[in-house]
PyMOL commands that place a pseudoatom at each C-alpha (Angstrom):
pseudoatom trace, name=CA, resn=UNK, resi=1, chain=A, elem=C, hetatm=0, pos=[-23.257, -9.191, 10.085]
pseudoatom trace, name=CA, resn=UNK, resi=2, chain=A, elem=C, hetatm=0, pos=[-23.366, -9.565, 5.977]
pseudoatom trace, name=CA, resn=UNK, resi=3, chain=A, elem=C, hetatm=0, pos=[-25.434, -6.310, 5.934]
pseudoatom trace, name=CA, resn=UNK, resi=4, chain=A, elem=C, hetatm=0, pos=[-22.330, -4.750, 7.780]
pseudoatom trace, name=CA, resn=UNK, resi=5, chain=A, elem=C, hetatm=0, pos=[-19.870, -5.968, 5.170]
pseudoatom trace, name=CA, resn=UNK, resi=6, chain=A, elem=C, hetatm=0, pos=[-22.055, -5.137, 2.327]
pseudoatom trace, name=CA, resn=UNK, resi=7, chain=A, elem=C, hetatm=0, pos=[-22.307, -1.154, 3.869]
pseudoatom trace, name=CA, resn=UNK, resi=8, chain=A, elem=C, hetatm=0, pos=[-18.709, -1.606, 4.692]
pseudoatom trace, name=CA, resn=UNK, resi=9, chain=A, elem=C, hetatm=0, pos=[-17.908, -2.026, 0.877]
pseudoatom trace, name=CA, resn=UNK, resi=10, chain=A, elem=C, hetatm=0, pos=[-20.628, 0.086, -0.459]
pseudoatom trace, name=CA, resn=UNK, resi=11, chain=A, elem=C, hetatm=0, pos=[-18.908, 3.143, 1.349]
pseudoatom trace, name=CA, resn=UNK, resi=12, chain=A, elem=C, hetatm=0, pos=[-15.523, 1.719, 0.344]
pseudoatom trace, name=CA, resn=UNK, resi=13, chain=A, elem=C, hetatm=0, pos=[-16.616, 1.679, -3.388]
pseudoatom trace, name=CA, resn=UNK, resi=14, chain=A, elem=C, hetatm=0, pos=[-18.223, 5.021, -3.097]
pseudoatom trace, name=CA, resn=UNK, resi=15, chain=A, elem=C, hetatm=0, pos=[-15.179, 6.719, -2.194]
pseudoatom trace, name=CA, resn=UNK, resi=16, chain=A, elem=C, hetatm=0, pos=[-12.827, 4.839, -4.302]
pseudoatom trace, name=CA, resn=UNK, resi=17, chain=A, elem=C, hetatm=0, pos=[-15.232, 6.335, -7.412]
pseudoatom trace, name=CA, resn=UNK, resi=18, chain=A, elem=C, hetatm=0, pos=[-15.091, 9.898, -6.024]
pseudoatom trace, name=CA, resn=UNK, resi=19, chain=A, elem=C, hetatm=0, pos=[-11.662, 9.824, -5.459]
pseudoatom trace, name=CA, resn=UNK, resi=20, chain=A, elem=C, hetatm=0, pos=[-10.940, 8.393, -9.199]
pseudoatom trace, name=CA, resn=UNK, resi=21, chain=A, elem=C, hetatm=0, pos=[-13.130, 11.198, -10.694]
pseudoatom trace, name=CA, resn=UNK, resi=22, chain=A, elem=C, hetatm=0, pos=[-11.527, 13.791, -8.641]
pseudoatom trace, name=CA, resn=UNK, resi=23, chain=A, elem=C, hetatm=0, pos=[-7.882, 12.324, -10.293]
pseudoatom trace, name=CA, resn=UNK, resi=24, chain=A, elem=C, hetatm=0, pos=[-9.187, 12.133, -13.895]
pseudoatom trace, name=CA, resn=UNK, resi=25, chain=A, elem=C, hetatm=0, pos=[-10.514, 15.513, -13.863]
pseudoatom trace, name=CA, resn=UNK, resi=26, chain=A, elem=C, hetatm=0, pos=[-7.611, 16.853, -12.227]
pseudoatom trace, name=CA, resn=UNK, resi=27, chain=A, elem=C, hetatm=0, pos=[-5.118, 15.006, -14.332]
pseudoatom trace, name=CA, resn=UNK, resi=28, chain=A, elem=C, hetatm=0, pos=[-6.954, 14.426, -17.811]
pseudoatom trace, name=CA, resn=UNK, resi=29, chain=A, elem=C, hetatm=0, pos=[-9.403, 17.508, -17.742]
pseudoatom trace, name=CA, resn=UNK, resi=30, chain=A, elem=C, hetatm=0, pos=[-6.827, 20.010, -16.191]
pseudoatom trace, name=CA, resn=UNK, resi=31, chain=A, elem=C, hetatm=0, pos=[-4.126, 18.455, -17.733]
pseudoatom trace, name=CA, resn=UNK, resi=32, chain=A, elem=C, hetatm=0, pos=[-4.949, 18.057, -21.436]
pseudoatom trace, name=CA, resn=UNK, resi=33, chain=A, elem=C, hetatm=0, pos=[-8.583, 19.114, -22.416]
pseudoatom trace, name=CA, resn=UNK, resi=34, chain=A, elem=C, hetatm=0, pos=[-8.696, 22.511, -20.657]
pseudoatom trace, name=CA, resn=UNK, resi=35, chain=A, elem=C, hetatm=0, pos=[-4.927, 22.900, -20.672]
pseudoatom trace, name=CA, resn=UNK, resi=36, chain=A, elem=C, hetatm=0, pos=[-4.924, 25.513, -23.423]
pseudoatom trace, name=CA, resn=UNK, resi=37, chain=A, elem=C, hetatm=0, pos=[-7.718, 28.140, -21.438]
pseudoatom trace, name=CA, resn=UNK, resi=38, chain=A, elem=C, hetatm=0, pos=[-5.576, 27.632, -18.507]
pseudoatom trace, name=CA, resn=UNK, resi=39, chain=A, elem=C, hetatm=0, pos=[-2.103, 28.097, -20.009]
pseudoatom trace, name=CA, resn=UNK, resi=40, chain=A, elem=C, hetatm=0, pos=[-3.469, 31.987, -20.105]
pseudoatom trace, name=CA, resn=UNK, resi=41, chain=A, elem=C, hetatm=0, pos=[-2.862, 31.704, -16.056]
pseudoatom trace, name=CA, resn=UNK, resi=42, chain=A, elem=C, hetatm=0, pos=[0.610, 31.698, -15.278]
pseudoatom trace, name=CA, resn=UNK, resi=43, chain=A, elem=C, hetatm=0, pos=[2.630, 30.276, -12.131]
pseudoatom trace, name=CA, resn=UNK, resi=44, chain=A, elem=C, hetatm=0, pos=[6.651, 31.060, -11.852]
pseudoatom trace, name=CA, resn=UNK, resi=45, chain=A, elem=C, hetatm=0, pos=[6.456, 31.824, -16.015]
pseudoatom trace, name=CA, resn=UNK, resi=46, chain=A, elem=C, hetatm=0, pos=[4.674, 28.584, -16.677]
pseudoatom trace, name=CA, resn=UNK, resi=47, chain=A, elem=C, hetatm=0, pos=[1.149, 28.068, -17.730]
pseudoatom trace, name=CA, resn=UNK, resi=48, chain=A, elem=C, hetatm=0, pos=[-1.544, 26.427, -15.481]
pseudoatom trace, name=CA, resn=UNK, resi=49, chain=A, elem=C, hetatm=0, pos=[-2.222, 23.495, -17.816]
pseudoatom trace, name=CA, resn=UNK, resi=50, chain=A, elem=C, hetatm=0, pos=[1.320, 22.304, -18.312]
pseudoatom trace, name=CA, resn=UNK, resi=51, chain=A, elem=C, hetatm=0, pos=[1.533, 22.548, -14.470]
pseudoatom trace, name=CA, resn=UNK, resi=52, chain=A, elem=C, hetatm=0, pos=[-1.412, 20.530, -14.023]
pseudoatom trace, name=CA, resn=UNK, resi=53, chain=A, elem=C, hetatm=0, pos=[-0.453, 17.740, -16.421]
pseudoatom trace, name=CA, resn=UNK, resi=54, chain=A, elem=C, hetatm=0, pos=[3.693, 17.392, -15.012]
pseudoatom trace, name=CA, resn=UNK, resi=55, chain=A, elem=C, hetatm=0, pos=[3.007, 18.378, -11.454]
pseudoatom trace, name=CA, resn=UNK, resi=56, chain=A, elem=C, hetatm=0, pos=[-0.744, 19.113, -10.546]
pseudoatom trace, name=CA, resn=UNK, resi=57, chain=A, elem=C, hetatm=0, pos=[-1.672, 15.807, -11.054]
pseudoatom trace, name=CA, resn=UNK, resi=58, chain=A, elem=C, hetatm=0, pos=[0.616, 13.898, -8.914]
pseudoatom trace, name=CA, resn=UNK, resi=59, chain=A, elem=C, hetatm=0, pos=[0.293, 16.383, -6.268]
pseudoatom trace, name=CA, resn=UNK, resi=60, chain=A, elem=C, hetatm=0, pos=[-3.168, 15.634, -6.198]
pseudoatom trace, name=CA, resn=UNK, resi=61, chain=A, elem=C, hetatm=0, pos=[-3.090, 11.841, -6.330]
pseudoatom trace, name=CA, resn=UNK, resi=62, chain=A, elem=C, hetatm=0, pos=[-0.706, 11.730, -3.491]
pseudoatom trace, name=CA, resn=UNK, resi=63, chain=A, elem=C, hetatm=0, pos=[-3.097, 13.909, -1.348]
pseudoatom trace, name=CA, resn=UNK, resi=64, chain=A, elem=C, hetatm=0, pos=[-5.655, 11.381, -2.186]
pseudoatom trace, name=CA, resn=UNK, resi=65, chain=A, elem=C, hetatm=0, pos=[-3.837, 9.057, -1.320]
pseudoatom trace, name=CA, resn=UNK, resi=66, chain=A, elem=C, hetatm=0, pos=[-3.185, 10.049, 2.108]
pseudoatom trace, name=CA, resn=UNK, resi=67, chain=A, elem=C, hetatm=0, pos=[-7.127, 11.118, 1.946]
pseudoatom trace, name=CA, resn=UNK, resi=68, chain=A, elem=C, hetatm=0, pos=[-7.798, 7.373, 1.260]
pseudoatom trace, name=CA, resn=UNK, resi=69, chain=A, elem=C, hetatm=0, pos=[-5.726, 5.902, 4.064]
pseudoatom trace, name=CA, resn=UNK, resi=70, chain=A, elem=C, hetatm=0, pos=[-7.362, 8.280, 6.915]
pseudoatom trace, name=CA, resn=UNK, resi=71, chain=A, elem=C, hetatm=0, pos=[-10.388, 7.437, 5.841]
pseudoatom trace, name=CA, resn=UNK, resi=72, chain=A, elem=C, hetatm=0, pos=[-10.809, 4.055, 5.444]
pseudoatom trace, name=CA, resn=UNK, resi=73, chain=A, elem=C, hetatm=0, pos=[-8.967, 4.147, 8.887]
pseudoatom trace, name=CA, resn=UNK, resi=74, chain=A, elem=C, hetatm=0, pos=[-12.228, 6.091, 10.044]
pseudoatom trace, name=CA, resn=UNK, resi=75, chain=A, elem=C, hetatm=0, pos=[-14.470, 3.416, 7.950]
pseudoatom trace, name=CA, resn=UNK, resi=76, chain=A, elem=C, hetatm=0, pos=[-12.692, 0.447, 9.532]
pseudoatom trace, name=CA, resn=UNK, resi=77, chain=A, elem=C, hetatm=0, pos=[-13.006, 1.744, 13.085]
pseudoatom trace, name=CA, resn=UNK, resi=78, chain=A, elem=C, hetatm=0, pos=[-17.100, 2.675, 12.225]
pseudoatom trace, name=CA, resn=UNK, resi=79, chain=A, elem=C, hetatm=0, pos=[-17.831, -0.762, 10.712]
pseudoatom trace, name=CA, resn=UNK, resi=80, chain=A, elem=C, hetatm=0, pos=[-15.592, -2.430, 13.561]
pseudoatom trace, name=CA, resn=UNK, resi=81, chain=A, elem=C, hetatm=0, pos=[-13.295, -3.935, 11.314]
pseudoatom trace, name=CA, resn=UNK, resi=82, chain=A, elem=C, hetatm=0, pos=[-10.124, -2.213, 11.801]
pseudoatom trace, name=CA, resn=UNK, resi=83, chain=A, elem=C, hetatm=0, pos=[-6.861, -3.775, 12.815]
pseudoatom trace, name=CA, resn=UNK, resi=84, chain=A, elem=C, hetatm=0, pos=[-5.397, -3.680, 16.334]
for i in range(1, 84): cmd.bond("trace and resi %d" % i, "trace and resi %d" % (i + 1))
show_as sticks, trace
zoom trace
């Protein structure tokens, strides 16, 4: 049983770190450090960058967000520990 619950928040910490590395680059490396190169790109008359860093990035943290909940859903139901 403790070997489940130590997999069980292994894979829970693995994807909490992927999904944090996926938000800083998307919201500190789009955003501000390659925000000038992709300022050249423009959407509706506004550069890629300053998209990223007002919109980009909460667009993306709300998709992983929703990411998160389906899949711990899937990790609670493979580890047995989901809620009925």
């Amino acid at each position: 049983m403790n070997a489940d619950i130590t997999g069980y928040w292994q894979a829970n910490i693995r994807l909490v770190s992927i999904l944090l590395v996926i938000w800083f680059v998307v919201s500190y490396g789009f955003g501000i450090i390659l925000a000038d190169p992709l300022n050249a790109i423009k959407i509706g008359g506004v550069g890629l960058g300053f998209w990223f860093a007002q919109q980009g990035s909460i667009y993306t943290f709300v998709v992983l967000v929703f990411f998160y909940a389906w899949r711990m859903n899937s990790l609670d139901r493979e580890f047995n520990v989901q809620e009925d």
